[in-house]
N, C-alpha and C positions, 0 to 999 in steps of 0.2 A: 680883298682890297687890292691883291697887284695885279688881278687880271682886270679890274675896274681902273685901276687907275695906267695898265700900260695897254689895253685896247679897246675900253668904254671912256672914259674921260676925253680923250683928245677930237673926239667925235661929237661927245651931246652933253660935255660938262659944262660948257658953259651956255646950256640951252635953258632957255624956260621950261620947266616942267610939261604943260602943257602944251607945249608948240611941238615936243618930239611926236614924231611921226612913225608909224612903219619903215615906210623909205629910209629913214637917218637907223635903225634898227638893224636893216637891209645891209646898206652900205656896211658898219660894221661886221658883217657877217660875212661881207663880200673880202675887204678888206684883210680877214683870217684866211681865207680859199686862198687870194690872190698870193699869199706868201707860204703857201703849201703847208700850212699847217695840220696835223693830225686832225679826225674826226672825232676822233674823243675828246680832244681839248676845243674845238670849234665848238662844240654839245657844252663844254663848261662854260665857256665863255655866255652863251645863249642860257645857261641854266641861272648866272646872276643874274643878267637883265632881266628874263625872267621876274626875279623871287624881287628884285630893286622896283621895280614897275607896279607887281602886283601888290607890293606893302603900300604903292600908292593909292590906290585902288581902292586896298582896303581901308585907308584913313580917309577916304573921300577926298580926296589930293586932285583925280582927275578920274573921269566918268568910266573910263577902259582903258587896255591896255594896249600899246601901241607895241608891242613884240609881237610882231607876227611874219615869222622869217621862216626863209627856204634854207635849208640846208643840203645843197645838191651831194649826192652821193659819188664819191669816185667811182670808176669803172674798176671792175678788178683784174687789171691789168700789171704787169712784172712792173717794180719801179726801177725808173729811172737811173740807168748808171754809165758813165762814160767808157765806152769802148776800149780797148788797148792803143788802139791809134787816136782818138779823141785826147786820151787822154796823153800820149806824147806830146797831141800838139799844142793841148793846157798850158802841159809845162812849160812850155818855148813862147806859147804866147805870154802868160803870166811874169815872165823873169822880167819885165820891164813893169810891174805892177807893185803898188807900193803894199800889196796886201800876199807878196809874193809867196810870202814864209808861213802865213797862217795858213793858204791854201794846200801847200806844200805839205805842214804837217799834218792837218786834216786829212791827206791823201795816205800818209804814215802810220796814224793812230787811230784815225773814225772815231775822232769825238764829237760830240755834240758842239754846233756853236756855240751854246752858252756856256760850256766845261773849257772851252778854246779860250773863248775871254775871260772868264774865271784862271786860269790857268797862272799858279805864281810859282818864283822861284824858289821859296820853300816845299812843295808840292815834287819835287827833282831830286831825284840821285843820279848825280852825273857818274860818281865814281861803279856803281852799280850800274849806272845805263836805265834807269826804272822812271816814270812819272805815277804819283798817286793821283785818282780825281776823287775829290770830297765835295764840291762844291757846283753849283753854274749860274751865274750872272746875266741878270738883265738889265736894258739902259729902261729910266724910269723919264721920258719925254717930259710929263709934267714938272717934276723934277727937277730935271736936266742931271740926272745922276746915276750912278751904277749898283745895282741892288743883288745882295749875294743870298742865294739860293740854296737849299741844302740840292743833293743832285736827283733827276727827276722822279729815279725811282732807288730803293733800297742797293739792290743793286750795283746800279749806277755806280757805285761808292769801288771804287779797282784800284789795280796796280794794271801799268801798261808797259811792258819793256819799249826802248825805244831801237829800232833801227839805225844802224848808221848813219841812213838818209836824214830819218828827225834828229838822230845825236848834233850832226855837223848843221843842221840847220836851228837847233836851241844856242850854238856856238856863233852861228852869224848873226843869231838877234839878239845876243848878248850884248855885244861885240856893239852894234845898231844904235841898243840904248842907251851907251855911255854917251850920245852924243846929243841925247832925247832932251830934255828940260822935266828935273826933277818934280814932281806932284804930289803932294802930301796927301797918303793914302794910297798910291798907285804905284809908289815905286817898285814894290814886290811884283808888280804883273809881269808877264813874260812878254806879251803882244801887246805893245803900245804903238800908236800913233803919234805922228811929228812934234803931236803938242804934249806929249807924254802922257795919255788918257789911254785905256780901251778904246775899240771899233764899236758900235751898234749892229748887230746882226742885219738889218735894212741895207748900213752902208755896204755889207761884203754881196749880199746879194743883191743890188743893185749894180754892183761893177760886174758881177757875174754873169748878167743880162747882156750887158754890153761887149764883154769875154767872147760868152756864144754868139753874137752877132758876125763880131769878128772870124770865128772857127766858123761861119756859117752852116749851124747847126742846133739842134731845138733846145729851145733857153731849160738851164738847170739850176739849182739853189746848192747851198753849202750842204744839205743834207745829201743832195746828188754822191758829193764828195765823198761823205761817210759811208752811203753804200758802195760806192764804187772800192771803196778801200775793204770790205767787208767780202761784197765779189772775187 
């Protein structure tokens, strides 16, 4: 149901059953690629459409199934991670970016974006210097709302000491959100937005795009970050 409702719905939910096409099938699959999403979860994605399509099929809903998509294979090539100088100049370019601090800690801790957005101030031992991650959040577009995840894999579930670098920067966006507009249900997040909401993972990588333009250098996503901080 969330991977239907946050990367099939917005696509062919409000389509007549029989008007979807391959093409509109395509397009969502392109859509996944385009935000560098895992192979294994692009195959999920594809594995509901799928099984949604073919319950049609079998109730005589619509004569065949219009999923019939490419799933281009990455090359297998080293991923993408920012340089030691790339990533100086990140820093200097980003300090005028209003998503300054989530990049910044991401570059500290290598969390996931959706453990970043998830990320609340019960989850913090500042006196210890630790963050726990239990959870990772997605924004639900149909929605319009923020949906809490357990984290992606067992795993997943840590303690993370922080760095000086993340200590002093969970202390300026502390500091940030006293000034924020309080949000019933959000007040516990650590990264909010002007309106006192979480980010959408779209909007960090979207500015990110525009980041690299400026470093004129080849466009990378917030995952970029996590490996680079892994590096």
């Amino acid at each position: 149901e969330c991977i239907y409702k946050l990367h099939i719905q917005p696509y062919i939910g409000q389509m007549i059953l029989s008007d979807v096409k391959p093409i509109h099938c395509q397009n969502i699959v392109n859509s996944l690629i385009d935000n560098d999403l895992k192979e294994s979860y692009i195959e999920k994605n594809v594995s509901v459409l799928s099984i949604l399509f073919q319950y049609a099929v079998d109730n005589d809903l619509i004569p065949k199934t219009p999923v019939k998509v490419k799933t281009p294979k990455k090359e297998n090539h080293e991923r993408r991670v920012l340089t030691k100088n790339e990533q100086m100049t990140f820093i200097e370019v980003i300090k005028s970016s209003s998503y300054c601090n989530q990049y910044n800690f991401v570059l500290q801790t290598g969390l996931r974006v959706g453990e970043l957005t998830g990320l609340k101030w019960s989850d913090i031992d500042l006196k210890r210097k630790k963050i726990t991650i239990s959870r990772s959040v997605d924004y639900d577009k149909d929605e319009q709302r923020f949906i809490e995840n357990p984290t992606k894999t067992e795993s997943g579930k840590r303690t993370i000491p922080l760095t000086e670098t993340a200590y002093q920067i969970l202390m300026e966006q502390k500091e940030a959100n006293k000034k924020k507009p309080i949000v019933i249900g959000y007040h516990d997040y650590v990264f909010l937005n002007s309106n006192g909401r979480p980010t959408p993972k779209s909007n960090y990588n979207r500015a990110l795009r525009n980041i690299a333009k400026r470093m004129e250098v080849e466009s990378f996503s917030m995952h970029t970050l996590r490996h680079t901080f892994a590096t």
